[in-house]
Structure formats: structure tokens, C-alpha cells
N, C-alpha and C positions, 0 to 999 in steps of 0.2 A: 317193282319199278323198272321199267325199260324204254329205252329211247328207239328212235330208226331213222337211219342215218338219211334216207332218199326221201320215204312214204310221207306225206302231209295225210293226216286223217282226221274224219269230222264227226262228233261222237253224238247223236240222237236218245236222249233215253225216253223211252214207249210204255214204260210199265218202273214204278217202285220209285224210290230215293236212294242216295247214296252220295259218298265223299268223294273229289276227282284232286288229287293231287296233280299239277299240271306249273313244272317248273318247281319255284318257292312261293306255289301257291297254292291255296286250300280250298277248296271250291263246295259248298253243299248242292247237289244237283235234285233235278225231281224231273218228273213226266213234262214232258215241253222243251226242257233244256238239250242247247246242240252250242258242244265244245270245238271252237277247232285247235288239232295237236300238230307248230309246225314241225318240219322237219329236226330232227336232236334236241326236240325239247325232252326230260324226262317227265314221264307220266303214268300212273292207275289212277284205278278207279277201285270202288271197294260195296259194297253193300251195305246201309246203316238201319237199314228197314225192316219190316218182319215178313213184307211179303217178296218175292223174287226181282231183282232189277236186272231190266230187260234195257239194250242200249243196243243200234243199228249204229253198225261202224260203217264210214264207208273212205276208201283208203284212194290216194291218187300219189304215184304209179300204185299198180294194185298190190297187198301185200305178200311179201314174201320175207321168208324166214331169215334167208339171210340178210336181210336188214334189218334186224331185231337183234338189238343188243341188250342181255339184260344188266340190270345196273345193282 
């Protein structure tokens, strides 16, 4: 679980299913779904599947480490 304090990021998954904690919420995701994560929300994601889950992040400002807090 980690939040970021600047990045808004928008999370696309392209392959598999899987669980997206995001806040105090529990999310079932699959191929199609696109999460957006605002700024200091806490958030993962997890793999529930048998085959690989694949997820195109794409971050605004772009990301950077030191905006990653883990929780």
C-alpha cells in the first residue's frame, strides 16, 4: 500500500483480473477497467488470476520516487 503526495495516476488493465484497493475500497478489476488514483489517496493492486495482470499506468506529473510514500 502506498500513496503519492503530487502524481494523480490512471491505472488501465490490458491483460488478467485482479483486486485494486483504492482508499476504503475494494475494487474487483479485469481487462477494460481504468482506475483513476487522486493525489494521497492510498492504493494497490494485487493479482487474483492465474494468468499475468498486465495494467498501463500513466501518471501526471510523471512519476517520481520521491513522491511515493509507502504506507
Amino acid at each position: 500500500l502506498h500513496r503519492h503526495r503530487c502524481s494523480e495516476e490512471i491505472y488501465h488493465v490490458t491483460h488478467g483480473q485482479g483486486r485494486m484497493t483504492l482508499g476504503d475500497t475494494v475494487l474487483d478489476i479485469a481487462v477494460g477497467d481504468s482506475i483513476l488514483i487522486r493525489p494521497g489517496t492510498p492504493h494497490c493492486v494485487e493479482n487474483t488470476g492465474r494468468e499475468l495482470l498486465r495494467i498501463l499506468c500513466c501518471c501526471a506529473p510523471a512519476y517520481s520516487h520521491d513522491d511515493t510514500e509507502i504506507l
